[in-house]
C-alpha positions in Angstrom: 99.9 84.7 100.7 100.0 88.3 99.2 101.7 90.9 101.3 100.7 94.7 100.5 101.9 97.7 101.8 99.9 99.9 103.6 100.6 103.9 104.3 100.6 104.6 107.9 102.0 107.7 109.5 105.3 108.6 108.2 105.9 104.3 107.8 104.0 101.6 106.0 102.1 98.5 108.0 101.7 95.1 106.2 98.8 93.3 105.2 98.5 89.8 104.5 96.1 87.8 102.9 95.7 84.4 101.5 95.2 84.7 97.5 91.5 83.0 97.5 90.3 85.6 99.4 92.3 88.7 97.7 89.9 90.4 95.5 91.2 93.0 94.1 94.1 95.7 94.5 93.2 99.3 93.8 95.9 101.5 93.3 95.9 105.4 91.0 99.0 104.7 88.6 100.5 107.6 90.1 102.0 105.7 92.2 104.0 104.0 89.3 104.4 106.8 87.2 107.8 107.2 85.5 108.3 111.3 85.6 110.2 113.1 82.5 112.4 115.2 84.6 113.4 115.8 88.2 110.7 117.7 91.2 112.6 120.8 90.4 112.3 120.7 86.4 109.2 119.7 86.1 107.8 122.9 88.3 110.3 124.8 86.2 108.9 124.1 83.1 105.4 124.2 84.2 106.6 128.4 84.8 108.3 128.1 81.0 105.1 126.9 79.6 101.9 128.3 81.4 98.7 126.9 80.6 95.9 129.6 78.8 97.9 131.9 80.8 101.1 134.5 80.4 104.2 133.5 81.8 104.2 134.5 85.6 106.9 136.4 85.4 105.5 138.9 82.7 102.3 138.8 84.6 103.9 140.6 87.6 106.1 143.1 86.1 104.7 146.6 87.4 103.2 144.6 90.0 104.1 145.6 94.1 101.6 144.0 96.6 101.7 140.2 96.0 99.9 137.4 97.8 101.1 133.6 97.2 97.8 131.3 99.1 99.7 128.2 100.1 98.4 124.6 101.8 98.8 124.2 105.5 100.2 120.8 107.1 97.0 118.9 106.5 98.3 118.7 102.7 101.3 117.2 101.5 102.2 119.9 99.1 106.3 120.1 98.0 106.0 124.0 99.3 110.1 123.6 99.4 110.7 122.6 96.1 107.9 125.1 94.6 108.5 128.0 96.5 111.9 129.0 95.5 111.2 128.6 92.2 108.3 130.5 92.1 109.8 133.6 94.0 112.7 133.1 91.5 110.3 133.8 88.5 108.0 136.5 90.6 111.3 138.8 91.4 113.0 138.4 87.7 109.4 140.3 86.8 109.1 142.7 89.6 112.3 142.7 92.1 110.8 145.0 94.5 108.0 143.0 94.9 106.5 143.0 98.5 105.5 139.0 98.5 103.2 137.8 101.3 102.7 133.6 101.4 99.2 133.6 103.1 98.3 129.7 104.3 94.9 128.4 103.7 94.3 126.6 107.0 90.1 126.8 105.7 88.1 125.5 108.1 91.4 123.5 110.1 93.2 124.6 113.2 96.5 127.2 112.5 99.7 125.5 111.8 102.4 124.6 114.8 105.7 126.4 114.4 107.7 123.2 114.1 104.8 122.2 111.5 105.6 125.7 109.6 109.6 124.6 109.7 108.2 121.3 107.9 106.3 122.9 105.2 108.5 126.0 104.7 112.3 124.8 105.6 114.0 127.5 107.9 116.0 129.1 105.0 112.9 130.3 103.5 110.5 130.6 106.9 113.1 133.2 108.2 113.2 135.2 105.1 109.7 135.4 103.8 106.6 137.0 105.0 103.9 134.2 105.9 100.5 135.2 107.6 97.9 132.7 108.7 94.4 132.6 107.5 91.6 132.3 110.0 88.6 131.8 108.9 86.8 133.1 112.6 88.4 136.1 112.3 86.1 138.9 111.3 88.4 141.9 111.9 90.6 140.2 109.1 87.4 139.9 106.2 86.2 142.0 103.7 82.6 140.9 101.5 83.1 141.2 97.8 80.2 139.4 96.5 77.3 136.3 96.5 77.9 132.5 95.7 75.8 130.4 93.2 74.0 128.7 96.2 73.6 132.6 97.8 75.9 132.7 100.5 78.1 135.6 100.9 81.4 135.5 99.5 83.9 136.7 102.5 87.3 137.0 101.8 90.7 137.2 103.7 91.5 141.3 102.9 94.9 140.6 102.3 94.3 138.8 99.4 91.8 141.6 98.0 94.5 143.8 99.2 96.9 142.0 96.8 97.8 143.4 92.8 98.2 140.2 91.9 97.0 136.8 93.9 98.2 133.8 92.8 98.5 130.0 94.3 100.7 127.0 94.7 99.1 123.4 95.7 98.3 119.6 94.4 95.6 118.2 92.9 94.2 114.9 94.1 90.6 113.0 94.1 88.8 114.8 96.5 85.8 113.0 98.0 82.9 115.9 97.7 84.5 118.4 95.4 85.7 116.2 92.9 89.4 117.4 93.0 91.4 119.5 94.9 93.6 122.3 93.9 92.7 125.3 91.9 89.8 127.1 93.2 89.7 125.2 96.4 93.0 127.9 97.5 90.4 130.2 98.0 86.8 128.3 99.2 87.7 127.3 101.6 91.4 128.0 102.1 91.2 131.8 103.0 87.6 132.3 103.1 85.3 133.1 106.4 84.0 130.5 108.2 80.6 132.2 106.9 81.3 131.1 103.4 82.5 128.0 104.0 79.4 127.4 105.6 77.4 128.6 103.2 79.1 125.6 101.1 79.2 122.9 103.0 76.0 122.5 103.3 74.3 119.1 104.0 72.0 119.3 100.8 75.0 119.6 98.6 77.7 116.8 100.3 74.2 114.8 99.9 74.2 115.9 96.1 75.0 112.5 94.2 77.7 114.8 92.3 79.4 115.9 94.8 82.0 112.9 95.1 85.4 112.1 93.9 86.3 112.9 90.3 83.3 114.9 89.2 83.2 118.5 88.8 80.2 118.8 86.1 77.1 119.4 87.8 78.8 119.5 91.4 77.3 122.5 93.7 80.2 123.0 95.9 82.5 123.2 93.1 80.4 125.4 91.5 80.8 127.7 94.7 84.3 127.2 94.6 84.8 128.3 91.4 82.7 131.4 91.6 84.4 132.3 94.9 88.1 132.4 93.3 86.9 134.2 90.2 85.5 136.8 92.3 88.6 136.7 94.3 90.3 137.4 90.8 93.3 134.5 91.4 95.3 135.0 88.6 97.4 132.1 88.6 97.9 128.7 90.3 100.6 126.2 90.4 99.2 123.1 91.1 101.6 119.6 91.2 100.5 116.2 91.2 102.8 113.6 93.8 102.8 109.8 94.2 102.6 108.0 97.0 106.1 108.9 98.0 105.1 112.7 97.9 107.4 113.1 95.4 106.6 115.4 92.1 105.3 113.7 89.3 103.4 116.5 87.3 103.4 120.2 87.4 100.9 122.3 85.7 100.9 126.0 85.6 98.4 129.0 84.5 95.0 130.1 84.2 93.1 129.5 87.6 90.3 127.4 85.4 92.0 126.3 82.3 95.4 125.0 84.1 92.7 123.5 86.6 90.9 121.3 84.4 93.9 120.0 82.4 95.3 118.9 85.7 92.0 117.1 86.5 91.8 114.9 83.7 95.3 113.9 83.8 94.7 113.3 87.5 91.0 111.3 86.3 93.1 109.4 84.1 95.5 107.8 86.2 93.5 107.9 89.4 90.2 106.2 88.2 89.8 102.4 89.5 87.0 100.2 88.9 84.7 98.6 92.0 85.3 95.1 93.0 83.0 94.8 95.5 84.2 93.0 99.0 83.3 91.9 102.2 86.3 93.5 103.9 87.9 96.7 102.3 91.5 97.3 103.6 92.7 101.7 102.6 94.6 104.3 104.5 94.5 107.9 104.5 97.8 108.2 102.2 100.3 108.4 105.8 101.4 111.0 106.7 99.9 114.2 106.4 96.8 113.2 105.5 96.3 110.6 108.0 96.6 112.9 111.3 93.3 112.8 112.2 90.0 110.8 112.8 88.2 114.3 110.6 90.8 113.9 107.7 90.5 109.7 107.4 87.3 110.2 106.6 88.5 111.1 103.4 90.1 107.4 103.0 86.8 105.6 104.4 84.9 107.3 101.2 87.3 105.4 98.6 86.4 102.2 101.0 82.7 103.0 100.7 82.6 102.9 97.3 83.6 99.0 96.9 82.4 97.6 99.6 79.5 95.7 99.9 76.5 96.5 102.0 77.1 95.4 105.8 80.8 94.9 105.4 83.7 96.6 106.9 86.0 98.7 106.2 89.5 98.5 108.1 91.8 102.2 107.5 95.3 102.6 109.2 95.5 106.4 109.9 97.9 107.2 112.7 95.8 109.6 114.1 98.4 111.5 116.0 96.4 114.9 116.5 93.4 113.0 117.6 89.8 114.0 116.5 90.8 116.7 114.2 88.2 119.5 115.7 85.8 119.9 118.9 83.3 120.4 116.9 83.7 117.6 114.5 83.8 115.5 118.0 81.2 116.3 119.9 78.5 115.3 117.0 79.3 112.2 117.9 79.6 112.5 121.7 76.2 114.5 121.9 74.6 111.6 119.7 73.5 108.8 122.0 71.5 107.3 119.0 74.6 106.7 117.0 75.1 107.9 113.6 71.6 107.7 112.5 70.9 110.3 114.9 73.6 112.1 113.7 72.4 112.0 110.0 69.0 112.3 111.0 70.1 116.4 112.6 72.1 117.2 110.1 69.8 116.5 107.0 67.7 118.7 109.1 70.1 121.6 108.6 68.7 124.3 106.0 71.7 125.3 104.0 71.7 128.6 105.6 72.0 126.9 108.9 75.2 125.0 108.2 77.3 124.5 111.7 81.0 123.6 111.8 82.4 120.3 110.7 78.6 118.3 109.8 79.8 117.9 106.6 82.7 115.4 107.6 80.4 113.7 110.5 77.5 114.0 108.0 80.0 111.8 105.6 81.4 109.6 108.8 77.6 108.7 109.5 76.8 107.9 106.1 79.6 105.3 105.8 78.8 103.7 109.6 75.3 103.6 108.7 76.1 100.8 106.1 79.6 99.7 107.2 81.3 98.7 110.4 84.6 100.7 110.6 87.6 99.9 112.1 90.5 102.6 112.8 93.5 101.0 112.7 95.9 103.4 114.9 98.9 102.8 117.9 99.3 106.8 118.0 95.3 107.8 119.3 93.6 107.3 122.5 91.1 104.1 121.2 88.6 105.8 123.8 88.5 108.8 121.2 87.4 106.2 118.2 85.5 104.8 119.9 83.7 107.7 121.1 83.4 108.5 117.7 81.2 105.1 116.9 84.1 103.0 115.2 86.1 100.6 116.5 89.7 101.1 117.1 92.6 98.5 116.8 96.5 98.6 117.5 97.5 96.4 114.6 96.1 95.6 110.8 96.1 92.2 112.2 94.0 92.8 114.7 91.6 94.6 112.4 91.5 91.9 110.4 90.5 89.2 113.4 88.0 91.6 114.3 86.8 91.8 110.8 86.5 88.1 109.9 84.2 88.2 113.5 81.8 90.1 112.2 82.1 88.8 108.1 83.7 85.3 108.7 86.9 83.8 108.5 86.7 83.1 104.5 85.3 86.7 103.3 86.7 88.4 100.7 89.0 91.2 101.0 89.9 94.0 98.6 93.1 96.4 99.1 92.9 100.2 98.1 96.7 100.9 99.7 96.2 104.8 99.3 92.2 105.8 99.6 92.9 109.3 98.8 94.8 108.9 95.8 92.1 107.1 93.5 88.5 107.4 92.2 86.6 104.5 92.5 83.9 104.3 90.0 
């Protein structure tokens, strides 16, 4: 009997599962990835050695108005590890500096206070000047150019407003713009929820390049990319993290140069190859990443990829803030056809028609359309799953029984512990 450890929330749920019936384990070697240095000296000497890119700390010098675009709580970005150390190496250059950290919250709800604390610490959430993006206000926008696609590129005026912008995240698989980091700070961290639209598009999540680990030939990357070189971000700091959120990478530097270094590094260690399965077993990483039905989604997509037509996919995602958006929810509650009503509106959708959240329930319906999903979750209302056209379990045990009803008691099973961290090709 194998036992294998499963994210869930801020803990980790057990599976087990008889050997003959274990196909495969998919794991990104991140997770076992022996770091040269501590959190701290790796992000250090990604400052001391920038990548196609002066030091930052030249960069600003003569420099007043300063805008740093950070993650919100939906990302488990090391903001108090990184933050200090970048402010250290932004006041050496200009000490005067009038710093603004502006959080990319793109298309999700603004951050909680205590959620802030989290992120931040209260040392550096008392001292420094943080402002929230949101995307649906106007009033807060400026227009400063077109995307690829043609979609206008609007712009939180703060950061247009800024002398220098730069940005601190990570860089993960990301399941329709290849990775994140980089250019995803600005589209769609502190874009308008017009541009963002203008993006997300169902022709291009339907693009077969838009999915994990491929940027060549991807139209929302190309967006992306276009929006943060017309938003002139100077410079990003971008870490990679295991599965214990812990540093394991730094890169620092040019907005595109730094970007695609990190990527194949990240490509390297994250790629996994298909072995197709009955039952595919993934999470949503724990916590952050798995506070929502909208976010899991994200986790499902690694589960897609390697399993086999009209077989199931079980994901633990605690699911603690429910649905993750109205708007995400009620496609499913107004679709009494079930997800193939749901796909059948969306693809419908000129790209100049984009509505909120269809790109995560066009992705949701996709995977239900070939695969029975079962949340596994003792922290949402089941009714809200359900709702939602999966099905809902306390327990991966229970999953699992429900599972072997639908695939039979000797079907094969293959593990992908953390669905967000790999690229399954």
């Amino acid at each position: 009997m194998a036992t294998i450890r499963i994210p869930y929330a801020r803990t980790h749920l057990n599976l087990n599962v008889t050997e003959e019936r274990l196909a495969g384990i998919l794991e990104s070697k991140a997770h076992h990835y022996q770091p040269t240095a501590s959190q701290a000296e790796l992000v250090q000497q990604a400052f001391t050695g920038p990548i196609g890119s002066p030091r930052l700390g030249e960069m600003v010098k003569g420099k007043r108005k300063i805008v740093i675009v950070t993650s919100d709580h939906t990302r488990p970005v090391p903001t108090q590890i990184i933050a200090p150390i970048m402010l250290a190496e932004i006041r050496a250059g200009s000490p005067d500096a009038d710093i603004t950290f502006l959080v990319a919250t793109g298309f999700h709800r603004p951050m909680t206070q205590q959620e802030m604390e989290n992120k931040f610490g209260p040392e550096l959430l008392a001292k420094e000047k943080i402002v929230m993006h949101d995307c649906r206000d106007a009033s807060s926008m400026v227009t400063i150019g077109k995307l690829p696609s043609g979609g206008d590129i609007v712009i939180n005026k703060l950061a247009m407003e800024a002398d220098l912008l730069i940005a601190e995240g990570f860089i993960e698989p990301h399941f329709f713009a290849g990775f994140s980091g980089g250019r995803k700070s600005i589209l769609p961290g502190i874009v308008s929820k017009v541009t963002v639209l203008a993006n997300h598009s169902s022709e291009f999540i339907a693009h077969k390049n838009a999915r994990a680990g491929v940027l060549e030939g991807n139209p929302l990357h190309i967006d992306m990319l276009a929006a943060a070189k017309a938003a002139k971000l100077a410079f990003i700091l971008n870490v990679v993290i295991d599965s214990e959120k812990r540093i394991i990478k730094a890169f620092a530097g040019d907005m595109e140069k730094a970007h695609l270094q990190r990527c194949a590094f990240v490509k390297e260690i994250a790629s996994v190859k298909a072995v197709p399965a009955d039952i595919v077993v993934t999470s949503n990483g724990g916590y952050p990443l798995d506070q929502n039905v909208y976010q899991a989604v994200k986790g499902m997509s690694a589960a897609e990829s390697t399993c086999r037509p009209g077989g199931v996919i079980i994901i633990a995602a605690g699911c603690n803030d429910g649905h993750g958006g109205q708007s995400f929810y009620d496609w499913f509650l107004e679709a009494k056809g079930g997800p193939a009503e749901i796909m059948d509106k969306i693809m419908a959708i000129g790209r100049e028609a984009t509505v909120a959240d269809q790109w995560e329930a066009q992705i949701a319906a996709r995977i239900l359309l070939k695969h029975t999903t079962i949340v596994v979750s003792d922290q949402c209302d089941h009714k809200v799953i359900e709702n939602m056209f999966f099905k809902a379990a306390n327990t991966l045990a229970e999953a699992m029984d429900m599972a072997e009803a639908i695939v039979g008691k000797n079907a094969t099973v293959t593990v992908i512990p953390d669905g967000v961290s790999v690229i399954v090709e």
